[in-house]
Backbone bond lengths (Angstrom), bond angles and torsions (degrees), N, CA, C in turn:
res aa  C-N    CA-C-N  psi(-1)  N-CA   C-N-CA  omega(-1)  CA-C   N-CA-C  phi
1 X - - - 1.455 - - 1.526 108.97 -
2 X 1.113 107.10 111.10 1.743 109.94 170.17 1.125 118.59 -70.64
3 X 1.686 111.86 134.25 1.597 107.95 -173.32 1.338 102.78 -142.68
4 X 1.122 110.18 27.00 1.592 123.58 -178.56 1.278 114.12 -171.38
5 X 1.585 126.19 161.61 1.687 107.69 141.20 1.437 105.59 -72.27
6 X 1.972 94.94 146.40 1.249 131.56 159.43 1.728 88.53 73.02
7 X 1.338 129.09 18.69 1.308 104.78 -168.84 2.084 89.89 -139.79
8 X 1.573 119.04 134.83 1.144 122.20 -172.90 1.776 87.13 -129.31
9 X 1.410 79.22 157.52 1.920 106.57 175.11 1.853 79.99 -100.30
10 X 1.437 105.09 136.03 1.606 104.31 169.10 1.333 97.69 -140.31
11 X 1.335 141.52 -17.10 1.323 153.38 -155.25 1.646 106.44 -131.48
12 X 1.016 111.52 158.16 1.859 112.54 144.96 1.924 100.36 152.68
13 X 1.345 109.11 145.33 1.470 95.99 -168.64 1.823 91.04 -121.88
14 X 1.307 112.15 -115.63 1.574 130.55 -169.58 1.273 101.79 -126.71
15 X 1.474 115.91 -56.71 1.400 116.80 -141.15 2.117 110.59 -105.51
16 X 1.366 80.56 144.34 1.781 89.89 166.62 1.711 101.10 -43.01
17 X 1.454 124.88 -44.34 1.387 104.53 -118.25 0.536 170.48 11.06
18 X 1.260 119.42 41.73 1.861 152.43 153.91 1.544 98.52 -137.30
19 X 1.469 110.95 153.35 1.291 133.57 149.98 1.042 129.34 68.81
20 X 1.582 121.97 -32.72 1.510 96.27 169.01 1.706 88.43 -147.54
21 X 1.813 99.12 -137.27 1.653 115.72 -163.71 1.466 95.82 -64.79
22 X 1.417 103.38 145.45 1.855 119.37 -160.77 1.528 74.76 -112.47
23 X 1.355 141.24 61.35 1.571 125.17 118.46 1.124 114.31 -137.35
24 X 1.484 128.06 -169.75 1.361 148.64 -145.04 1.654 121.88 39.27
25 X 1.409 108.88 2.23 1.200 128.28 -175.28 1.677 118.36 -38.69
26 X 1.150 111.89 -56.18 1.576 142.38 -142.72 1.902 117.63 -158.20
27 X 0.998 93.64 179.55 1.748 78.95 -174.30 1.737 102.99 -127.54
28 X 1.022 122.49 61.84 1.466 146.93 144.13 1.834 97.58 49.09
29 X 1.156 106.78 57.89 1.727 132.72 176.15 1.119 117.18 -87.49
30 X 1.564 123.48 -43.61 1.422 125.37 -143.63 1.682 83.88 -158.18
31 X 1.668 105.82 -157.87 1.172 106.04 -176.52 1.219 126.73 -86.37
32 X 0.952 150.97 167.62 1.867 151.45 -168.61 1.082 115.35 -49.40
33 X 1.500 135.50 -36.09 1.918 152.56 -126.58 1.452 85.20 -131.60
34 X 1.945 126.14 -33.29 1.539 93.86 177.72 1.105 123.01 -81.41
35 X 1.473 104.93 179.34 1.570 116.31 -179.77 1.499 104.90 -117.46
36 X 1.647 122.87 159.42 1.384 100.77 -165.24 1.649 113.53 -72.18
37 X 1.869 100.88 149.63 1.390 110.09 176.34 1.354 100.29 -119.74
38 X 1.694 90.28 137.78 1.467 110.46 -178.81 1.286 127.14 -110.71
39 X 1.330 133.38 108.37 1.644 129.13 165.41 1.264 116.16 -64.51
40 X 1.656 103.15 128.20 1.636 108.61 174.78 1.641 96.23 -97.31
41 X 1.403 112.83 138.31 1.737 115.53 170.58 1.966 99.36 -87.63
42 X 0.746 128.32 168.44 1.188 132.87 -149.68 1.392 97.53 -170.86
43 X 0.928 140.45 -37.26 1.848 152.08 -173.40 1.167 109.16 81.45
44 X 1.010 142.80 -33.41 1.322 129.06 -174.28 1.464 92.84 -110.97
45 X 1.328 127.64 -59.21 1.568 105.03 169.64 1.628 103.71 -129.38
46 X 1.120 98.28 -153.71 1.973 110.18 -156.35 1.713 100.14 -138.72
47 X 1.497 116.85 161.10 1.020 125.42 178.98 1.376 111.46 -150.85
48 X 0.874 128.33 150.73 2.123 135.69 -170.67 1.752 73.84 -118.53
49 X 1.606 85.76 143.73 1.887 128.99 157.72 1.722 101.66 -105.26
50 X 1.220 120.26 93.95 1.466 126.02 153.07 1.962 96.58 86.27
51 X 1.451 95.76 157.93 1.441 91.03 -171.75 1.792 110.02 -121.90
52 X 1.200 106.24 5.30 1.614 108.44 -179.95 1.716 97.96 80.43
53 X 1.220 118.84 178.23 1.349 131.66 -177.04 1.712 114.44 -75.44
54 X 1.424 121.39 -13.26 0.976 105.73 146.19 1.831 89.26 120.90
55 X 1.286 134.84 -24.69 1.445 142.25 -171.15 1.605 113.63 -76.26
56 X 1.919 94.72 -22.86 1.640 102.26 -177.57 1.363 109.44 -106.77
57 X 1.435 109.01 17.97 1.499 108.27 -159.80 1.629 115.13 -56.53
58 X 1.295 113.43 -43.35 1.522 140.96 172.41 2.042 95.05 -44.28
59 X 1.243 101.91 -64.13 1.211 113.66 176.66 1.898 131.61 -34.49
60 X 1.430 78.71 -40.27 1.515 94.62 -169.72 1.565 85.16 -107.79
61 X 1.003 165.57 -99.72 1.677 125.60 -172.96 1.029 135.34 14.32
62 X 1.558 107.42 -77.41 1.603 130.51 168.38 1.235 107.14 -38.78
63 X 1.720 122.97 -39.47 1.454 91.64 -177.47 1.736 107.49 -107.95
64 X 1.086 109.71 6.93 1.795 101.60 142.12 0.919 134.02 -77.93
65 X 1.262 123.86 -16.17 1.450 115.98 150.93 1.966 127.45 -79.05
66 X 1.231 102.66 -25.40 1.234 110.78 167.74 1.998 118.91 -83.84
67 X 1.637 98.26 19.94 1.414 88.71 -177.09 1.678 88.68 -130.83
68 X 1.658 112.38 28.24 1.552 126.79 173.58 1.817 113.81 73.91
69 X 1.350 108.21 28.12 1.363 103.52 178.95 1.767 93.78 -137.55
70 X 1.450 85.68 150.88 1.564 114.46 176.72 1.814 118.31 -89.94
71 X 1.435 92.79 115.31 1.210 95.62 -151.51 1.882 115.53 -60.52
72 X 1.186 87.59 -15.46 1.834 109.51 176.19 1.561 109.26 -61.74
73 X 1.175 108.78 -3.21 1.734 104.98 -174.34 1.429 95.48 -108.78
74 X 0.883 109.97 1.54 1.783 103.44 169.74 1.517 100.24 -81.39
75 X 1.641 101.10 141.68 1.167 99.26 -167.44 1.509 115.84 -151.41
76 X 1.950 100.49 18.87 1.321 121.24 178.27 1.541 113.21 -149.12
77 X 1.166 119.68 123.58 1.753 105.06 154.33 1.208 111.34 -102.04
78 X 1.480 119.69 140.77 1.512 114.06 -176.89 1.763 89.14 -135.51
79 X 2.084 98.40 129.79 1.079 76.63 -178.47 1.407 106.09 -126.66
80 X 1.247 141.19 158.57 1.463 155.98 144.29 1.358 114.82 31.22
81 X 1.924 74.36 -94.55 1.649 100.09 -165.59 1.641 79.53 -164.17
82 X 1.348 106.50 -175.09 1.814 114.52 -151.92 1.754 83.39 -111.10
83 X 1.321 132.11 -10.35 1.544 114.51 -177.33 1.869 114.02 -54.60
84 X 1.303 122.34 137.19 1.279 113.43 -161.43 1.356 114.63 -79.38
85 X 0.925 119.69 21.51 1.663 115.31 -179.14 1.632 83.79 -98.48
86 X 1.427 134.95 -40.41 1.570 119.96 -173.22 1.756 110.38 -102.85
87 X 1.734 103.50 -17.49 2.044 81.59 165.27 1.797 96.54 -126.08
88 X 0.899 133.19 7.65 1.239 134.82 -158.23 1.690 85.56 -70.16
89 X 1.073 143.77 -48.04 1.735 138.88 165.62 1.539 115.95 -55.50
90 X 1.283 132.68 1.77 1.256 133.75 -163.47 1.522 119.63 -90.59
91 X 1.176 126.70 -3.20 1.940 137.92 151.03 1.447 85.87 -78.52
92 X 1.656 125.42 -64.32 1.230 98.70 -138.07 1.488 119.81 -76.48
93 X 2.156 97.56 -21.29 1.525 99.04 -178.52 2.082 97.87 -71.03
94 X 0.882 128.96 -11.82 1.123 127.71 -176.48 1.459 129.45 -62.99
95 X 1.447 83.55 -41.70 1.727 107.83 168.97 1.540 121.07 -70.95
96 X 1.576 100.92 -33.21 1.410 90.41 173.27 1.426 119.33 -98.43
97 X 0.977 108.60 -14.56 1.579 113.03 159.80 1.527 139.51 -48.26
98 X 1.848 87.47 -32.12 1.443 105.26 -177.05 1.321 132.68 75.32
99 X 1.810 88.04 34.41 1.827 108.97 157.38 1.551 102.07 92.76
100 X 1.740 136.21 28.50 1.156 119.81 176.21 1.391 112.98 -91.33
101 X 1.559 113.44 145.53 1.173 114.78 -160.73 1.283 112.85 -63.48
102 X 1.693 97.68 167.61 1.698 108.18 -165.69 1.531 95.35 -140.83
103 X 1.576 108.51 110.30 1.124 134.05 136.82 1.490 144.33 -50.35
104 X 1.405 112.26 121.13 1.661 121.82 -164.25 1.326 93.64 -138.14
105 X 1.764 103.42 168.21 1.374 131.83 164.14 1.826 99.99 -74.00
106 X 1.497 94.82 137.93 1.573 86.89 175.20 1.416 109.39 -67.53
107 X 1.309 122.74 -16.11 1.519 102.43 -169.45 1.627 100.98 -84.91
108 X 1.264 120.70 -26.19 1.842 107.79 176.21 1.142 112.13 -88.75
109 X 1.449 125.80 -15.82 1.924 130.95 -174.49 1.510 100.79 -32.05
110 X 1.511 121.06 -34.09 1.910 106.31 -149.26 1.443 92.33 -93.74
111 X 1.580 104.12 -28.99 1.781 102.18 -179.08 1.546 108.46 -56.20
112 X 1.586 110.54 -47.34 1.105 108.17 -167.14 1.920 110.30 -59.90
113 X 1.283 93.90 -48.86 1.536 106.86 167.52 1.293 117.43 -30.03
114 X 1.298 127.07 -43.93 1.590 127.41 -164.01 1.439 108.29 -127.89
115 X 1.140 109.06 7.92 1.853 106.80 179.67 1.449 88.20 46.44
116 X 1.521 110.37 83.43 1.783 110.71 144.91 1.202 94.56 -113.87
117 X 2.121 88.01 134.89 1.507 94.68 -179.67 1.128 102.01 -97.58
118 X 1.226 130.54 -25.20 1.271 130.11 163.53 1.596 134.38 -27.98
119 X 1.280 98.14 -61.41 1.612 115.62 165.32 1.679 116.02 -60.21
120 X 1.002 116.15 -44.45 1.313 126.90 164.07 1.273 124.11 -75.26
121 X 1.124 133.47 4.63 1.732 143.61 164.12 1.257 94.70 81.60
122 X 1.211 141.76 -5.62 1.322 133.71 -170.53 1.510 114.27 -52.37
123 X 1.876 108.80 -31.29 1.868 95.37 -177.45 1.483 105.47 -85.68
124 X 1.481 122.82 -10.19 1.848 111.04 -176.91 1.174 118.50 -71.75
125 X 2.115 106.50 -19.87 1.280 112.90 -154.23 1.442 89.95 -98.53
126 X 1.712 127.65 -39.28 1.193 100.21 -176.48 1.830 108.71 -74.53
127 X 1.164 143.96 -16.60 1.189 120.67 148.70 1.479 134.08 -29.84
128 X 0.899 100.82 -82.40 1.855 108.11 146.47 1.582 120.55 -16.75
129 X 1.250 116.84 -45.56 1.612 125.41 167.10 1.564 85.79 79.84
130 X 1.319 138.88 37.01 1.112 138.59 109.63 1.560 140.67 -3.40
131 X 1.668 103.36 -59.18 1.169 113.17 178.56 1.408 97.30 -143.10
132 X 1.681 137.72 168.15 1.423 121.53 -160.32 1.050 90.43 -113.01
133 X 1.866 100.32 150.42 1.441 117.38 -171.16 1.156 127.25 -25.38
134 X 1.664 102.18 -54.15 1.589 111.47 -169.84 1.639 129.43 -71.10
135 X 1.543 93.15 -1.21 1.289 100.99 176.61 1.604 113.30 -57.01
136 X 1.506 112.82 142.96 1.300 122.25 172.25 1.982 120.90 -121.62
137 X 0.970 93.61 115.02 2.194 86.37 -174.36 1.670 80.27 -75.18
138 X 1.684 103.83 129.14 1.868 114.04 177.89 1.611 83.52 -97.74
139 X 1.346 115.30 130.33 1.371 149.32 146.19 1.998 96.29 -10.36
140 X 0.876 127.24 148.16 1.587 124.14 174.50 1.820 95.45 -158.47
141 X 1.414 98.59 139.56 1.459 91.86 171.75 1.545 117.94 -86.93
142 X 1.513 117.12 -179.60 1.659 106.96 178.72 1.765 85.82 -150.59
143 X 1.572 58.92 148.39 2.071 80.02 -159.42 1.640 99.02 -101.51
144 X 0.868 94.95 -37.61 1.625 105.66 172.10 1.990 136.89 -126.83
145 X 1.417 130.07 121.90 1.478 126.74 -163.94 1.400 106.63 -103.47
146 X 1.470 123.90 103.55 1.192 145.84 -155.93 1.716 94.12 -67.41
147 X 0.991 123.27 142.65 1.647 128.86 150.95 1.130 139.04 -111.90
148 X 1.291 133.00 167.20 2.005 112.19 173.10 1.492 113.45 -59.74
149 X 0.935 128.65 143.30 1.760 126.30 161.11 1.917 95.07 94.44
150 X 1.156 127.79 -7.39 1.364 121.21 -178.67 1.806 125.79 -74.39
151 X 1.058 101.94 130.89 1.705 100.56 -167.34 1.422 98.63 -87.48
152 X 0.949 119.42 130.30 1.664 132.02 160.20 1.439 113.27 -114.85
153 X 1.637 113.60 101.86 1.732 149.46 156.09 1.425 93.35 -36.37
154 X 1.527 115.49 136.89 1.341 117.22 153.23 1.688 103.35 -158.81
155 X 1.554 103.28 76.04 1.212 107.89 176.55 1.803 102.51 85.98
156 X 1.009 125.02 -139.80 1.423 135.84 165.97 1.552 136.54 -48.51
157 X 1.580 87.36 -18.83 1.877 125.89 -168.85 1.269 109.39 -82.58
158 X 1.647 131.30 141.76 1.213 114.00 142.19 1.336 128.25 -155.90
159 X 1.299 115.86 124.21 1.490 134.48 -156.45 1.523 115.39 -65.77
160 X 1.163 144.87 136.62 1.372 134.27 139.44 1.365 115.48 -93.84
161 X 1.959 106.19 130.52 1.413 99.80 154.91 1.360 126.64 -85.79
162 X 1.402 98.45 160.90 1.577 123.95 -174.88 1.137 124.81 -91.31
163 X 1.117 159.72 20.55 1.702 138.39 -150.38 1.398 89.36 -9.63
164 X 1.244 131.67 172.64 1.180 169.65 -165.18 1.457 122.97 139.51
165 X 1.560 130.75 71.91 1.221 115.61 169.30 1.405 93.14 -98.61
166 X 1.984 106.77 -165.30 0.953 113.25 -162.48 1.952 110.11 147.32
167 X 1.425 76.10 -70.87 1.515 110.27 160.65 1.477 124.69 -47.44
168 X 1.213 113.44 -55.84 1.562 143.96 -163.41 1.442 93.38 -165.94
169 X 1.075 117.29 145.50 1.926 128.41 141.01 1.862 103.81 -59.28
170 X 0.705 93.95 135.12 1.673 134.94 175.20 1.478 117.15 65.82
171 X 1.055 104.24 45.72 1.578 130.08 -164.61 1.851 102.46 -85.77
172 X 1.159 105.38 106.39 1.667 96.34 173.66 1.436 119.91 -116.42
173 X 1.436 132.75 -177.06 1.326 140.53 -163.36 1.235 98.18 -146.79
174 X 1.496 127.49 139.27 0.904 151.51 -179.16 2.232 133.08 -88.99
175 X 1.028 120.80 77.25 1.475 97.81 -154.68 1.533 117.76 -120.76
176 X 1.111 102.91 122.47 1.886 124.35 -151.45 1.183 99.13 -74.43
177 X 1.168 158.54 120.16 1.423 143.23 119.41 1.079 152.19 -71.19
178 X 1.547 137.86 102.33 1.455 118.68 -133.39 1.601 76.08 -171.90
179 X 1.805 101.68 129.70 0.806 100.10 173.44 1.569 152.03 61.94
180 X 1.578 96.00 27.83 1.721 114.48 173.38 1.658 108.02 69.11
181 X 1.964 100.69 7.09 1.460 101.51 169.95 1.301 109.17 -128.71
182 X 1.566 127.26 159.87 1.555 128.84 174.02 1.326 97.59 -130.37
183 X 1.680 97.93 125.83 1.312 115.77 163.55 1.510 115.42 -99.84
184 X 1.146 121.90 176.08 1.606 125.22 -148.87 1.366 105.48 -155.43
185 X 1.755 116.89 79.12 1.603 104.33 162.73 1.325 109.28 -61.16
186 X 1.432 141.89 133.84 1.395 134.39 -153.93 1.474 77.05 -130.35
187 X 1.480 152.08 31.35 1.628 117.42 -151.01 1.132 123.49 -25.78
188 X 1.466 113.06 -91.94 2.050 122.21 -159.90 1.875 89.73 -106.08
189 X 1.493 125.69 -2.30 1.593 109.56 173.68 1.061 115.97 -71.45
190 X 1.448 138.66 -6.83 1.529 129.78 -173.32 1.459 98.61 172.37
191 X 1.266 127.01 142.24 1.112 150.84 178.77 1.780 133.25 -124.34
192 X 1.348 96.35 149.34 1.775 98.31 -172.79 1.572 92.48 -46.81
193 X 1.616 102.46 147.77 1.399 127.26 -178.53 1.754 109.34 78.40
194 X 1.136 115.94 -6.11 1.512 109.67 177.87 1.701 100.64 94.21
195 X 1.147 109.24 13.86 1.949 92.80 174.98 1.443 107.41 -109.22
196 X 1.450 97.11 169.29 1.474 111.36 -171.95 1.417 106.53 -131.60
197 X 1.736 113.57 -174.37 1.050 109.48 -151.70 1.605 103.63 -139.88
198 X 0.996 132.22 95.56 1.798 128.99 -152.01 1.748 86.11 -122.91
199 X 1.074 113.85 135.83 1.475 122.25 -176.90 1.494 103.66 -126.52
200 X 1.522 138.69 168.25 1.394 158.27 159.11 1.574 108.66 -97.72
201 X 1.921 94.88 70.37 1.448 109.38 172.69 1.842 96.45 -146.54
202 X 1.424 116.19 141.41 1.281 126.88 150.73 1.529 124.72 21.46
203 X 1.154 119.27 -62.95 1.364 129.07 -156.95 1.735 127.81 -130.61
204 X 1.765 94.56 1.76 1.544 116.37 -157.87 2.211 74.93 -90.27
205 X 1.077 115.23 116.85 1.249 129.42 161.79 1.723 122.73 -133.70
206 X 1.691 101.98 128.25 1.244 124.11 -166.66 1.913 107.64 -52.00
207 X 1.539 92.31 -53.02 1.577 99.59 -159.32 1.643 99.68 -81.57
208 X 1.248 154.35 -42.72 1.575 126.95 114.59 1.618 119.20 -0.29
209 X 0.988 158.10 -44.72 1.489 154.60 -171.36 1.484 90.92 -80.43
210 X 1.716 113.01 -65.23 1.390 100.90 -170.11 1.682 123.11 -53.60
211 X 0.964 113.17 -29.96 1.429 129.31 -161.72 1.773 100.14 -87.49
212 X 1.231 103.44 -29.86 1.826 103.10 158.69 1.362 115.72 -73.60
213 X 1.572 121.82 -45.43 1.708 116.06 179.48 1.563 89.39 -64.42
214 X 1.375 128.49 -71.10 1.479 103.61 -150.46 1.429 101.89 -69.26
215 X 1.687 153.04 7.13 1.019 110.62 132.87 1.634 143.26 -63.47
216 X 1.295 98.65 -35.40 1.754 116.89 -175.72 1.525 91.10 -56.50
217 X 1.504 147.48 -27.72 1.092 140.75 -170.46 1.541 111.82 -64.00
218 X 1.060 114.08 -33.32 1.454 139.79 162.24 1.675 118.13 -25.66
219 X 1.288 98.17 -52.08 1.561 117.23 -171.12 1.562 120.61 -73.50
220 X 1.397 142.08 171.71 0.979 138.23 165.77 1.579 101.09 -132.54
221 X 1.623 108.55 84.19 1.162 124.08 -176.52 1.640 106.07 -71.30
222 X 1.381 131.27 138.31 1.135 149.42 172.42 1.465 102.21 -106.41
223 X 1.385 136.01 -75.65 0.943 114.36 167.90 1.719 128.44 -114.98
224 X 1.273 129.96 137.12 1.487 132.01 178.08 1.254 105.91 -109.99
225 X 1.675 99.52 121.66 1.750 121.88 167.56 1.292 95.54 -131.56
226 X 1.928 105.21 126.90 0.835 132.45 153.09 1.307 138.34 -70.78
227 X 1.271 137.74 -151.57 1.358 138.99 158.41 1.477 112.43 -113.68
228 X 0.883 115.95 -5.21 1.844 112.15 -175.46 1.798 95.53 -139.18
229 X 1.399 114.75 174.30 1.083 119.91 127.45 1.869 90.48 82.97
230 X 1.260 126.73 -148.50 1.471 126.51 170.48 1.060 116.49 -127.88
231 X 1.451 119.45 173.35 1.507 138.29 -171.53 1.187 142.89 -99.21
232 X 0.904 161.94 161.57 1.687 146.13 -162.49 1.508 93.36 -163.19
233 X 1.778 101.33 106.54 1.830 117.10 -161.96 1.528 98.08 -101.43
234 X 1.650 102.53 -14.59 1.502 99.44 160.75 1.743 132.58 -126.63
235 X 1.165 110.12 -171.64 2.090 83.41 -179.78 1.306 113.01 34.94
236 X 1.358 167.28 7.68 0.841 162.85 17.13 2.192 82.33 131.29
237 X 0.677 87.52 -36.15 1.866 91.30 -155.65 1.915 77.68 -87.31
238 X 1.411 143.93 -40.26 1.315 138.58 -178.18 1.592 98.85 -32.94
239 X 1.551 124.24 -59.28 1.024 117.00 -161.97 1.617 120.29 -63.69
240 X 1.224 114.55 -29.77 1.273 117.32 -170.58 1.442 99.05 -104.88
241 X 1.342 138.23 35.36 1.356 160.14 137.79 1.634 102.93 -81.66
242 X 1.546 102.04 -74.58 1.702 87.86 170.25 1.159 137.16 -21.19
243 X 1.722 113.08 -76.66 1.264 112.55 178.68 1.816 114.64 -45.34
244 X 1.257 130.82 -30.10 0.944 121.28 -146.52 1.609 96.64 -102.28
245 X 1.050 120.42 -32.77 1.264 134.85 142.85 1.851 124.62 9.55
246 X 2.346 76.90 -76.63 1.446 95.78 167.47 1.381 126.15 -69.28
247 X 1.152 101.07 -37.66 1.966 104.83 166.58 1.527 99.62 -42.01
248 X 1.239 97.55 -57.29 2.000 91.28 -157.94 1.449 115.43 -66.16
249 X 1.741 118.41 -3.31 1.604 119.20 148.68 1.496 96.20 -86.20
250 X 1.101 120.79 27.17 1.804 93.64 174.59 1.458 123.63 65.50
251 X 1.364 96.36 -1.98 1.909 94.61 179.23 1.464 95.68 -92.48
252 X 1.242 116.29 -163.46 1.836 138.94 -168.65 1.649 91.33 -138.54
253 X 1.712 93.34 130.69 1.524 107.24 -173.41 1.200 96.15 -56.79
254 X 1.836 106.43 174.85 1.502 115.94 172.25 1.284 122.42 -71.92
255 X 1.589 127.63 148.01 1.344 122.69 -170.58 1.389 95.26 -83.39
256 X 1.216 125.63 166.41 1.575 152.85 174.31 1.380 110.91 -40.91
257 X 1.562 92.60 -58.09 1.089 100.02 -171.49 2.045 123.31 -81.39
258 X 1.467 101.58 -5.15 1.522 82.66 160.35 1.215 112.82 -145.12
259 X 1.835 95.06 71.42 1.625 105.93 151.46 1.599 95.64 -98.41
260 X 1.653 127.67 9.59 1.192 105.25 -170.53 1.440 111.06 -74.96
C-alpha cells in the first residue's frame, strides 16, 4: 500500500507487542506481533524499515510483490530497535530475501546477533504472556552498526540516523530528505498525537525519551511515520511539538496507551 512517494505500507499487524490490548495497533496486513514495515523504492534497488516479528514474513513479501516490486531488489534491512515485533522477523525476512544486509544500532547489533531475549525484553514479556511461550527471537547476523549522524544510500535515497533512545537503548529514527521535505520514521520514539511509549522493561528510560523529544524538536518534520498506530504525511512536526509541549508544563507526554 503506498502511502507516500517512494514509501509503501508492506507490513503492519494489531498488536503493541508489549504491554497491553493487542488491537487497534496496526491495520491487520500481516501478522498480529508486527509493527508496520515499510519499503523504501530507491530505483535501482529497495530497502524494508523493520521486519515485524517474523510469522508474517511470507506475508509481507507477498505484498511487495503485489505493490509491483521484486522482492530481490531489496537490498537492506534497517532496523529500529531489536524489540521483536520490529526485528524479531529479521533471519527469517533475510532468508527469503536472499541474504540482504541488515542494519542495526551498534548498541543492539550483538542482541540481534545472538537472539538475547533477555536484552530484548523478550523473557519479561513472555511472562507477561505478551507474546507466546514458544516464541523464539532466531539469532540474525548484522552486516552493518548504525550510528548517530550516519547516512544510509538506498538507491537514489538517503537516510540519516538518529539516536533516539528512550524507548529502548539503541533505538534509532530514520529521516528522509527529499525534496525541500523531511520525513521522519520516528518508530516507538514518538507517536501520532504527540504520545509516547515508556514500558516496565530494563532499558525503557524517561530522561533518554526527554532528551530524544527535545532533540526531534529541532526538526521541521513534514511528514511523521511511526511504527504503530497512524501517520501524519503532513505537519508531521505538530506532533512532536505536542509531546514537547507537555514537557514544557513539566508533565510527561501521554502514554499510547490512553489516547484510546
Amino acid at each position: 500500500m503506498k502511502i507516500a512517494d517512494r514509501i509503501h505500507l508492506v507490513g503492519s499487524g494489531i498488536s503493541s507487542g508489549m504491554g497491553f490490548d493487542v488491537t487497534d495497533m496496526g491495520f491487520d496486513l500481516t501478522d498480529a506481533y508486527d509493527c508496520h514495515v515499510f519499503l523504501l523504492d530507491g530505483g535501482d534497488e529497495l530497502a524494508i524499515v523493520d521486519t515485524g516479528a517474523g510469522r508474517g514474513a511470507e506475508s509481507i513479501v507477498a505484498n511487495v510483490k503485489a505493490a509491483g516490486f521484486d522482492p530481490a531488489s531489496i537490498r537492506q534491512i534497517i532496523l529500529t530497535h531489536a524489540h521483536v515485533d520490529h526485528a524479531g522477523g529479521a533471519a527469517k525476512m533475510r532468508g527469503l530475501l536472499g541474504s540482504p544486509a541488515v542494519l542495526a544500532s551498534a548498541v543492539c547489533a550483538d542482541w540481534i546477533r545472538t537472539g538475547n531475549e533477555e536484552k530484548v525484553s523478550l523473557d519479561v514479556a513472555k511472562k507477561a504472556e505478551f507474546y507466546p511461550a514458544e516464541y523464539v527471537l532466531e539469532p540474525c547476523p548484522v552486516d552493518a552498526e548504525l550510528t548517530d549522524g550516519d547516512t544510509i544510500r538506498v538507491g537514489d535515497l538517503a537516510l540519516t540516523v538518529l539516536d533516539t533512545p528512550g524507548h529502548c537503548d539503541g533505538h534509532v529514527s530514520l529521516l528522509l530528505e527529499r525534496g525541500g521535505e523531511q520525513t521522519l520514521f520516528s518508530a516507538d520514539a514518538v507517536f501520532y498525537g504527540g504520545n509516547i511509549l515508556l514500558q516496565n522493561i530494563w532499558d525503557c528510560r524517561l530522561d533518554a525519551a526527554i532528551r530524544t523529544l527535545r532533540r526531534l524538536r529541532e526538526l521541521e518534520v513534514t511528514a511523521l511515520i511511526p511504527s504503530h498506530l497512524g501517520y501524519s504525511l503532513t505537519n508531521g512536526q505538530r506532533h512532536i511539538e505536542r509531546a514537547n509541549g507537555a514537557l514544557d508544563s513539566l508533565l510527561i507526554p501521554n502514554q499510547l496507551v490512553s489516547a484510546w
